[in-house]
C-alpha positions as CSV (number, residue, x, y, z in Angstrom):
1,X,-13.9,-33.7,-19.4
2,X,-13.1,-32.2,-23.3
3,X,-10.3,-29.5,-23.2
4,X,-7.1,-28.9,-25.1
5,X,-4.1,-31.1,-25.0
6,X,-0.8,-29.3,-24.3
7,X,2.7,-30.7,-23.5
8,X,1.8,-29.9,-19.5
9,X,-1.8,-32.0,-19.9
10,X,-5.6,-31.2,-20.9
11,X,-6.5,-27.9,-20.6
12,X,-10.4,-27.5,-19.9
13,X,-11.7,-25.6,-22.9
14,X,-13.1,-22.9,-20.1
15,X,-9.6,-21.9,-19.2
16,X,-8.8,-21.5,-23.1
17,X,-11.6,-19.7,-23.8
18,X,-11.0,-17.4,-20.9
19,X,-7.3,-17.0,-22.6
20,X,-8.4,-15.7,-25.8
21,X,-10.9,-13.6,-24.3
22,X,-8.2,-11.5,-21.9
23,X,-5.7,-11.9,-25.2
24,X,-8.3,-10.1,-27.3
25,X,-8.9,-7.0,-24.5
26,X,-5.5,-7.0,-24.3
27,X,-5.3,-6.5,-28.3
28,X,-8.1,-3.9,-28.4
29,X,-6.5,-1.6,-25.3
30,X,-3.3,-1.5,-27.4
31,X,-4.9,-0.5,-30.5
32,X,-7.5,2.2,-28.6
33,X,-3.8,3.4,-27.1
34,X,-2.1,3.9,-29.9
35,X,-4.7,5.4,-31.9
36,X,-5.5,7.8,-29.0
37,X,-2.2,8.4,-28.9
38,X,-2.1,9.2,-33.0
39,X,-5.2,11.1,-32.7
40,X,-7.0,8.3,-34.5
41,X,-9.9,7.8,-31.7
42,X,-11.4,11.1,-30.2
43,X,-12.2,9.9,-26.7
44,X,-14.2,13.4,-25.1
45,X,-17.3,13.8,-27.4
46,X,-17.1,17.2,-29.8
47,X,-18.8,19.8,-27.7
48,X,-18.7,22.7,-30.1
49,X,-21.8,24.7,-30.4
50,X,-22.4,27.2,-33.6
51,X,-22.7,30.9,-33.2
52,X,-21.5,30.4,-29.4
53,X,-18.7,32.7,-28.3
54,X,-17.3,30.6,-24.7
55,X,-15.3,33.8,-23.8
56,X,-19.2,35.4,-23.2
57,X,-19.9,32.4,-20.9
58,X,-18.2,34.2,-17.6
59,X,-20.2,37.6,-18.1
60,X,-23.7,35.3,-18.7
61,X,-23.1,32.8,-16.0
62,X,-22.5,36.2,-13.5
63,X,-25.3,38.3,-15.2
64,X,-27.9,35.3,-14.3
65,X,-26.3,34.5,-11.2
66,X,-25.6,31.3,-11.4
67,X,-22.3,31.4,-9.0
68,X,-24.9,31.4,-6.3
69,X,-25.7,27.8,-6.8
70,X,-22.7,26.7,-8.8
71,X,-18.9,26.8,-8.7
72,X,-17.9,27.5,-12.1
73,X,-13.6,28.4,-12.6
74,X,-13.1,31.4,-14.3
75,X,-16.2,33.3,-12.8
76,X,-15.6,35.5,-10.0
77,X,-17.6,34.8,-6.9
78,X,-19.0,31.7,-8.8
79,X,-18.5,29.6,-5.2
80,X,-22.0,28.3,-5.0
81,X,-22.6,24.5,-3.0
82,X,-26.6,24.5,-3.9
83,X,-26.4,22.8,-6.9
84,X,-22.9,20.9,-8.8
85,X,-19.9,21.8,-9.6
86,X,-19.5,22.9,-13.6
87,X,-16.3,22.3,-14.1
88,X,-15.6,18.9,-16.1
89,X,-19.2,19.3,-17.8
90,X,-17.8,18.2,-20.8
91,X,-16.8,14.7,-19.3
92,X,-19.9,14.0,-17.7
93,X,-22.0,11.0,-19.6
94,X,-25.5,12.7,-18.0
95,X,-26.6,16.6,-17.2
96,X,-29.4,17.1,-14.1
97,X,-28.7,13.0,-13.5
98,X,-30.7,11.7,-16.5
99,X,-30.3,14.0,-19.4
100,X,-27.6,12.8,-21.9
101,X,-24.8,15.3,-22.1
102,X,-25.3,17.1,-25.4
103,X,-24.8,20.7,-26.7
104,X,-28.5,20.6,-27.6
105,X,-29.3,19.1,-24.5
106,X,-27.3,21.5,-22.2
107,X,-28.6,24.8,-24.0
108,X,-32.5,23.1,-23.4
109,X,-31.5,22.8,-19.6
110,X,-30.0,26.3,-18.9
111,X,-33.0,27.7,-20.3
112,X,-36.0,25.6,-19.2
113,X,-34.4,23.0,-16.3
114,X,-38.5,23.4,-14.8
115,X,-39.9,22.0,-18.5
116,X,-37.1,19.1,-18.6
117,X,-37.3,18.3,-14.7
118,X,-40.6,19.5,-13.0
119,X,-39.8,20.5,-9.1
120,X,-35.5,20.7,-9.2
121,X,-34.0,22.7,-7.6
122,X,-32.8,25.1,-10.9
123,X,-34.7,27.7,-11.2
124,X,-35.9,29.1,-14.7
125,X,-33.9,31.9,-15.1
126,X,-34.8,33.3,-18.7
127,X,-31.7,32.6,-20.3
128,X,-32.2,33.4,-23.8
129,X,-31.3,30.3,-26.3
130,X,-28.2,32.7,-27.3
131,X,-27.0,33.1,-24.2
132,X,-27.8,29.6,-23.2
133,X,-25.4,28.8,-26.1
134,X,-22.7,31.0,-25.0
135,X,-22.8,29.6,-21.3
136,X,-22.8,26.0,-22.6
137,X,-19.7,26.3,-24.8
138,X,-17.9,28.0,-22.1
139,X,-19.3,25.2,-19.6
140,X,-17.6,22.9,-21.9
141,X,-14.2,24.3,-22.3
142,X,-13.3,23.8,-18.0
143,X,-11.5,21.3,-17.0
């Protein structure tokens, strides 16, 4: 058996190896911590959409209706159990289960959810691209 002599004996080279491998996530964690902590690393994705107001999100999500489907905070009567909860959009890594949570890819699924996903259970509601914009910067501001 070939390992690593110590004062205590030989130390099989798996058990070393297996050392220096927690030593090294243990390195990594503290540096990802501190530079979260310094604002160095940005862990949530930058959801930021151009020309999108979020504060016009509540009026669209209510003007479409999608509170009859959806709980979304911050939109009265918004209490639906149909379809997900929005809040937390912004830390979700997928939208409609496979869709990979982007601002482009958010905007594409308010308007046309039937053209991504044939047969779910969203309905095309004619959301315009602006006001799909609008809905997915507010989507992306609730915690």
């Amino acid at each position: 058996m070939s390992g690593v002599q110590t004062n205590r004996g030989l130390v099989p080279f798996s058990v070393v190896v297996a050392g220096l491998a927690v030593a090294a996530l243990v390195v990594v964690v503290g540096y990802v911590l501190v530079q979260r902590a310094e604002g160095g690393i940005q862990v949530t994705p930058d959801y930021t959409l151009e020309a999108a107001d979020p504060e016009m999100g509540p009026i669209l999500i209510q003007k479409y209706g999608c509170g009859a489907c959806h709980e979304v905070a911050g939109v009265k009567g918004a209490r639906g159990k149909v379809g997900p909860n929005l809040n937390e959009t912004a830390e979700r890594a997928y939208l409609a289960g496979n869709l990979p949570n982007t601002p482009d890819n958010l905007v594409r699924w308010i308007q046309a959810p039937q053209m991504i996903q044939p047969g779910t259970a969203m309905p095309d509601l004619g959301v315009t691209e602006s006001d799909a914009r609008h809905i997915a910067a507010y989507l992306y501001t609730l915690d």
